[in-house]
TIMI-2910 file (N, C-alpha, C, CB; in pm, 1 decimal, decimal comma, always signed):
<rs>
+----------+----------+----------+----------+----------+----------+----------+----------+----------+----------+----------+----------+------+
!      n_x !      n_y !      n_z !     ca_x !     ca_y !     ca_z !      c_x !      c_y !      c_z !     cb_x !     cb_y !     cb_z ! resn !
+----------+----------+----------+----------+----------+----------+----------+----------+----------+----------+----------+----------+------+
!  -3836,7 !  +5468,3 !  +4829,9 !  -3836,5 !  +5349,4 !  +4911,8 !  -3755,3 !  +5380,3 !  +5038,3 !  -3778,0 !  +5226,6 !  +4833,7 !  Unk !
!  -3807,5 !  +5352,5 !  +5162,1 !  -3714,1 !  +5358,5 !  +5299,9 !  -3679,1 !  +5222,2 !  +5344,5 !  -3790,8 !  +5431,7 !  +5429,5 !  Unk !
!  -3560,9 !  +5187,2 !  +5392,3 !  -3475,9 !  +5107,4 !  +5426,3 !  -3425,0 !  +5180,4 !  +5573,6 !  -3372,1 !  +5085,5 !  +5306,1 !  Unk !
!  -3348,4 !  +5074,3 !  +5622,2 !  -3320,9 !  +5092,4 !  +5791,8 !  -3238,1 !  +5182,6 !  +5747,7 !  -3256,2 !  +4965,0 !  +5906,2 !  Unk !
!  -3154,3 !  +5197,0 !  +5629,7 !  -3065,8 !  +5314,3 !  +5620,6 !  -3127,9 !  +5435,0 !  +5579,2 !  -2960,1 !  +5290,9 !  +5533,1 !  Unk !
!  -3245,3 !  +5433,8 !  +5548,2 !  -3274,5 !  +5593,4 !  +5535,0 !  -3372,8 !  +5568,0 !  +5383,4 !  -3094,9 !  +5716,0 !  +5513,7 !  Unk !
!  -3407,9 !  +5670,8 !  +5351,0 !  -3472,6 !  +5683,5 !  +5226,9 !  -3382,9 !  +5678,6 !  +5049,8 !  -3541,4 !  +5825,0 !  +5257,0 !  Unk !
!  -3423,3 !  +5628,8 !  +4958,0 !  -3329,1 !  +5521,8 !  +4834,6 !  -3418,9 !  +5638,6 !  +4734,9 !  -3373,2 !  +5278,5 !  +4810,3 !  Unk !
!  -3354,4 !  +5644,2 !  +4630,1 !  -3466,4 !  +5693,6 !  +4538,1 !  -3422,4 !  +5578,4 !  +4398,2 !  -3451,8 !  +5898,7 !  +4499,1 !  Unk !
!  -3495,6 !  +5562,5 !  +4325,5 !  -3493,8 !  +5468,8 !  +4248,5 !  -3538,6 !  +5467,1 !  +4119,5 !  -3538,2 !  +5395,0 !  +4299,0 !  Unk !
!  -3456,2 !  +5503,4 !  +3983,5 !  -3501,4 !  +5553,1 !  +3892,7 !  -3468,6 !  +5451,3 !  +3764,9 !  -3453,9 !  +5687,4 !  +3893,0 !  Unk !
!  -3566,4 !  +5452,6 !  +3712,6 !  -3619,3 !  +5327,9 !  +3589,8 !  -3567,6 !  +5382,5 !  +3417,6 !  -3841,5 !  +5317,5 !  +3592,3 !  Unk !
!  -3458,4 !  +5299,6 !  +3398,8 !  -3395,2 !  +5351,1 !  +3279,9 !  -3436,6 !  +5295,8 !  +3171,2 !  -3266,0 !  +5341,6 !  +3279,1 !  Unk !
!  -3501,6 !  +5178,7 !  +3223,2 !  -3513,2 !  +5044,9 !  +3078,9 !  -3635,5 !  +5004,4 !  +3126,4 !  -3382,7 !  +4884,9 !  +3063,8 !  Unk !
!  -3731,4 !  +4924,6 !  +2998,3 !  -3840,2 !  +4845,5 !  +3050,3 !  -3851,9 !  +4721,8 !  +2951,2 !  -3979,0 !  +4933,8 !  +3060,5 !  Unk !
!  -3865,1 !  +4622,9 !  +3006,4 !  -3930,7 !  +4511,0 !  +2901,3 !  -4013,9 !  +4440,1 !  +2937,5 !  -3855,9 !  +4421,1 !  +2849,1 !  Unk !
!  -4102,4 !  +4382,6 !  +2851,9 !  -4212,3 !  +4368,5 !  +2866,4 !  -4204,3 !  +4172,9 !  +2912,9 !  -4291,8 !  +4435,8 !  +2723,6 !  Unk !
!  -4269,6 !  +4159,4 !  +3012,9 !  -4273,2 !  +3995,1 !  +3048,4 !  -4263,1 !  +3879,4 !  +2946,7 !  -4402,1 !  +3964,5 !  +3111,4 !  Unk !
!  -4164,2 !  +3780,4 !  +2910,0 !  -4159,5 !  +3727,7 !  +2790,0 !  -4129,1 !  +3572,2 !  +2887,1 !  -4034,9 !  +3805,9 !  +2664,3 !  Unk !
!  -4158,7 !  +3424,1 !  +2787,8 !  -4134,0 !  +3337,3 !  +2848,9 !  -4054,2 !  +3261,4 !  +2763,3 !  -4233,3 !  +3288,3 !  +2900,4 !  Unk !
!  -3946,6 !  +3127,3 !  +2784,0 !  -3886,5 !  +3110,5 !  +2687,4 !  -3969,1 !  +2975,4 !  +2645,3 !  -3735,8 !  +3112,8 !  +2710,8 !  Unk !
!  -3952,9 !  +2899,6 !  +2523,8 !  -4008,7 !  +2809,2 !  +2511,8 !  -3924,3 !  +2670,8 !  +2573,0 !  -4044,1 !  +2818,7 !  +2382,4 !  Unk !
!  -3997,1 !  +2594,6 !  +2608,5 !  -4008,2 !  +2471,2 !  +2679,4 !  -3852,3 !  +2403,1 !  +2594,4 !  -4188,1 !  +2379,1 !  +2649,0 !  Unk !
!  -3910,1 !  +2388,1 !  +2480,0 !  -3824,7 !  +2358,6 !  +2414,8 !  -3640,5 !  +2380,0 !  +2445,7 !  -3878,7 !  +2415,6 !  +2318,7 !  Unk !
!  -3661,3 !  +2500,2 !  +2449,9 !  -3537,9 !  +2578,4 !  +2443,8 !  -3468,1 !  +2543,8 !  +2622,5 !  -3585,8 !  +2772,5 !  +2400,4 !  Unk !
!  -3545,7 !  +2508,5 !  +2697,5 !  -3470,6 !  +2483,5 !  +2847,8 !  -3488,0 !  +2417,6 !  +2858,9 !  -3474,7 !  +2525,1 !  +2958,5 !  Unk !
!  -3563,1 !  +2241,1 !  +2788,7 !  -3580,6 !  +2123,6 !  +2823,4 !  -3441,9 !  +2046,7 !  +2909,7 !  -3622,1 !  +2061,6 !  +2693,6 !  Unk !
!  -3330,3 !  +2070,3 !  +2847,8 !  -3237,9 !  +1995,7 !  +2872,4 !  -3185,1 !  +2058,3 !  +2976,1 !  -3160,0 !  +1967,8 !  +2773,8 !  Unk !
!  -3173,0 !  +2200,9 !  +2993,8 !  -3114,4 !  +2283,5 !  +3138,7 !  -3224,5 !  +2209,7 !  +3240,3 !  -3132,7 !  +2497,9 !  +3138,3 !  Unk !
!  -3368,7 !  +2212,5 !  +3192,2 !  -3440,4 !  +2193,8 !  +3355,6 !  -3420,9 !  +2021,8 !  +3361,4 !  -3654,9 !  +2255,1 !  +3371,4 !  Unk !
!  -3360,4 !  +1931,2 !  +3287,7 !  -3339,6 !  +1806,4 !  +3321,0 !  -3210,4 !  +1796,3 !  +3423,5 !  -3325,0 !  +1728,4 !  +3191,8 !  Unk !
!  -3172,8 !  +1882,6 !  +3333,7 !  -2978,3 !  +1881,9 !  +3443,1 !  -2977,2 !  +1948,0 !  +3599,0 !  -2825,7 !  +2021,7 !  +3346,1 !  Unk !
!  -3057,7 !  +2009,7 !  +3586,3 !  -3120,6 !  +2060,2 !  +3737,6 !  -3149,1 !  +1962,5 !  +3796,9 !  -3244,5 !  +2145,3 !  +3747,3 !  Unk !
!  -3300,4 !  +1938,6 !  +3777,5 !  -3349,2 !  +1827,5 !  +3818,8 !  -3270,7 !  +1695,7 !  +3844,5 !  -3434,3 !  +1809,5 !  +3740,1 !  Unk !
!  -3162,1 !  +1647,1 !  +3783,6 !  -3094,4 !  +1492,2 !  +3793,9 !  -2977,0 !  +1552,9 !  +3883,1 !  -3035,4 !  +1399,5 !  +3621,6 !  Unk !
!  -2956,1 !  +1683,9 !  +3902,3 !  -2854,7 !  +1695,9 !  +3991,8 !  -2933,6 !  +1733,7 !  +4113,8 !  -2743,2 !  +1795,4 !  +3948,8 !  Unk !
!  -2988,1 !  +1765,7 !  +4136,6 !  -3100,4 !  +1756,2 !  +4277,3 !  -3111,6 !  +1638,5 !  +4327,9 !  -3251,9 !  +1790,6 !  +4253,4 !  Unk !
!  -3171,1 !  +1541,8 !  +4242,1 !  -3189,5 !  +1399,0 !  +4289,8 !  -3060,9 !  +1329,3 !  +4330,9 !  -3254,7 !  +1315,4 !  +4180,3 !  Unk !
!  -2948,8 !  +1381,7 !  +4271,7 !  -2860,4 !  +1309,3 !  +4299,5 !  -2799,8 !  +1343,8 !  +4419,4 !  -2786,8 !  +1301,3 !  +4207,1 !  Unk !
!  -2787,0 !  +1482,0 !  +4432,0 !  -2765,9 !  +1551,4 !  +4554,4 !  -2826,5 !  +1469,6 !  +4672,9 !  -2827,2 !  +1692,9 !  +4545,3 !  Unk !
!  -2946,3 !  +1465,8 !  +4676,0 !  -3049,9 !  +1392,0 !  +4808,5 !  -3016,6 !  +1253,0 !  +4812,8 !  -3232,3 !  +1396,9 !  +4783,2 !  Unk !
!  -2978,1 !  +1144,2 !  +4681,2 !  -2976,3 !  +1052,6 !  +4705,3 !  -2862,3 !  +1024,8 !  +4778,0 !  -3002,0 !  +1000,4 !  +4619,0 !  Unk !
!  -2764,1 !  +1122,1 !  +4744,4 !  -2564,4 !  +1120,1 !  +4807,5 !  -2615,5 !  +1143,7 !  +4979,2 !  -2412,7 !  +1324,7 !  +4723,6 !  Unk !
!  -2691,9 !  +1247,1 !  +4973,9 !  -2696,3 !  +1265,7 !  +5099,2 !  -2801,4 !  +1230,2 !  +5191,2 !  -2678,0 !  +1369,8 !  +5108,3 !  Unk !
!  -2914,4 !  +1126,6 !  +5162,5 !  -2950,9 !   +976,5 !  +5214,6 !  -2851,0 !   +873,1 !  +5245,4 !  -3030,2 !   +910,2 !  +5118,1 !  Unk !
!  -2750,4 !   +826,2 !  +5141,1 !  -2673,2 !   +770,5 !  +5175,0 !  -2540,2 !   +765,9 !  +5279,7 !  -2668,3 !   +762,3 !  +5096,6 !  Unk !
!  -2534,1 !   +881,1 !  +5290,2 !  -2401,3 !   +961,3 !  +5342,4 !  -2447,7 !   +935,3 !  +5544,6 !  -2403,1 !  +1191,5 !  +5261,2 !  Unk !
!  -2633,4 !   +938,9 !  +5534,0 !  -2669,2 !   +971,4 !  +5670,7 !  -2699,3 !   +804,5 !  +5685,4 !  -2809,0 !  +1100,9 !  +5699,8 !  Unk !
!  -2749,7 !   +707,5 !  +5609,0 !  -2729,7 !   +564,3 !  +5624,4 !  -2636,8 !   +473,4 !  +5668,1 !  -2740,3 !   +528,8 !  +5542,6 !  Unk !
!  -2541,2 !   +539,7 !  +5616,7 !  -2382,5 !   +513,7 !  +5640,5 !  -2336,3 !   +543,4 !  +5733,9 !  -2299,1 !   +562,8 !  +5569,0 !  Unk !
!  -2352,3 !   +684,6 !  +5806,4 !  -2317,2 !   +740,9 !  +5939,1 !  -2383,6 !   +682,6 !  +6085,2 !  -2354,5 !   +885,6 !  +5925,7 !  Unk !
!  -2499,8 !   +659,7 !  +6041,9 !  -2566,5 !   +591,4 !  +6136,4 !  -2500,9 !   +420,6 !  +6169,6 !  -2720,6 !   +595,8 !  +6079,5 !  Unk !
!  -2469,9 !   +331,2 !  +6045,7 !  -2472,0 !   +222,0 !  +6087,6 !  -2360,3 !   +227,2 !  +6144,0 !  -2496,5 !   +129,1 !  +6009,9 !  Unk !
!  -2250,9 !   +325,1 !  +6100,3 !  -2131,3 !   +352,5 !  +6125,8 !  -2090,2 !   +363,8 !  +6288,6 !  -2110,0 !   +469,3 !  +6050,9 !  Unk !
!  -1940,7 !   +330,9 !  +6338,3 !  -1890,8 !   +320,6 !  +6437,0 !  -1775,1 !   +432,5 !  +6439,2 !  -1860,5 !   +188,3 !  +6452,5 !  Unk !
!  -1827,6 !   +547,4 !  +6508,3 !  -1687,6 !   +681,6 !  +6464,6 !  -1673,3 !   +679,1 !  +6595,6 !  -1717,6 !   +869,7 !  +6382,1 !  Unk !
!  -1552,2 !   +665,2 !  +6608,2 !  -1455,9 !   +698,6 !  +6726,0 !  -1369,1 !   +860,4 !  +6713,8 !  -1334,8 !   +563,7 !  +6725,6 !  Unk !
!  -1410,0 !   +959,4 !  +6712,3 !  -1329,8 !  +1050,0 !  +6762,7 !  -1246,2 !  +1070,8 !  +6881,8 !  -1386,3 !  +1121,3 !  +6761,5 !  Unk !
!  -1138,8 !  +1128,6 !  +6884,7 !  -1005,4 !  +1192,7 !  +6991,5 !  -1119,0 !  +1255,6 !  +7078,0 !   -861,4 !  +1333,0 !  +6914,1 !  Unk !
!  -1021,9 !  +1257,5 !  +7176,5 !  -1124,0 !  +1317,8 !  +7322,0 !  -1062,8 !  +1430,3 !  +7258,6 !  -1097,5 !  +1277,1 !  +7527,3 !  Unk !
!  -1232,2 !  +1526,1 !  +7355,7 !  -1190,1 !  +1659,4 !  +7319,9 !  -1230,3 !  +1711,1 !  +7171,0 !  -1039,5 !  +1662,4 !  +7336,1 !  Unk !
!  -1294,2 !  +1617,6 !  +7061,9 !  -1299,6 !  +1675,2 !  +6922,6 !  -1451,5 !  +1601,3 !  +6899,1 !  -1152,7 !  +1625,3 !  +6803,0 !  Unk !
!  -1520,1 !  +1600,9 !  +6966,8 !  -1657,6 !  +1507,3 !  +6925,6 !  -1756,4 !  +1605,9 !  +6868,8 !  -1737,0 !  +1422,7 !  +7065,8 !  Unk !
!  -1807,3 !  +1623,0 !  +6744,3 !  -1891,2 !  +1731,4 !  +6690,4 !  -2000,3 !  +1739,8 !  +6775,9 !  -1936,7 !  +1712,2 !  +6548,8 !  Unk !
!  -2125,4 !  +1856,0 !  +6759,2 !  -2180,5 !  +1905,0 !  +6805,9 !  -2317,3 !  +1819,9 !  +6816,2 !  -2163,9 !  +2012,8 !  +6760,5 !  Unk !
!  -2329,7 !  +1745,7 !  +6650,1 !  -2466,8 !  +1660,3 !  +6602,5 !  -2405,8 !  +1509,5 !  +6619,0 !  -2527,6 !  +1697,1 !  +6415,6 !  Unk !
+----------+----------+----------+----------+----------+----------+----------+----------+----------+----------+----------+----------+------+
</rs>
């Protein structure tokens, strides 16, 4: 394989074969994902609802960029 640094050589010690886990077994990890995503977006819908109706007075000289 070449890379901007030069040529890699790359040698294969192990192999396993493609396996999937059952549904079962990550039901509750891919829920906790999922409800922390949503919650994430909903915090930060709110966060930009709030900012908007909002009245921020910053110090001269310190007014952010957005």
């Amino acid at each position: 394989m070449e890379t901007q640094f030069g040529y890699h050589i790359i040698k294969v010690t192990d192999h396993k074969d493609a396996s999937t886990t059952p549904f079962a077994e990550v039901k509750e990890r891919i829920i906790t994902v999922l409800t922390q995503q949503k919650q994430t977006e909903l915090a930060q819908e709110y966060f930009q609802t709030i900012k908007k109706e909002a009245k921020i007075v910053y110090p001269a000289g310190t007014v952010p960029a957005n």
